[in-house]
C-alpha positions, 0 to 999 in steps of 0.5 A, a space after each residue: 458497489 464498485 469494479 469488479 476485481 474476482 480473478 484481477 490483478 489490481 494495482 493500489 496507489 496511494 501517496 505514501 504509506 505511515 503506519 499501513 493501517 489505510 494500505 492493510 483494510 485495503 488490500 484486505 478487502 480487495 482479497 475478500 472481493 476476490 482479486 487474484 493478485 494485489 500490488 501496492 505502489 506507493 512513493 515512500 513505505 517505511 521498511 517496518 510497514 512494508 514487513 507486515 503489508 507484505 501479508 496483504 500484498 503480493 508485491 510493495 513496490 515503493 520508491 524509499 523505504 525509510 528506516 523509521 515511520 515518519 509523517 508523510 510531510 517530512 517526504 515532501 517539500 509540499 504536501 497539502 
């Protein structure tokens, strides 16, 4: 069980998108519980994932948006 999103709008963070698989179930999921609108915003999203999360989505907002998927690691001097 959690929040109730039918009829929300609702905002999913996440520290990066790689492949989009985790951001696709997701959004996917919050459209069958029925949220209005969903957004995701993220700091790195490769162009190519950002394409197909745009099914899903309403709105990828991301802060680069790198040509080739990468590991999340190469965007960040620390990533634990």
């Amino acid at each position: 069980a959690g929040l109730p999103v039918q009829g929300r709008t609702v905002v999913v963070v996440d520290d990066g998108v790689e492949t989009g698989t985790a951001a696709a179930a997701a959004g996917a999921a919050l459209r069958a519980a029925g949220a209005d609108r969903v957004v995701l915003a993220v700091p790195v999203c490769p162009r190519e994932s950002e394409a197909q999360l745009r099914a899903r989505y309403d709105d990828v907002i991301a802060v680069t948006k790198p040509l080739a998927r990468r590991s999340l690691r190469w965007h960040y001097d620390t990533f634990a």
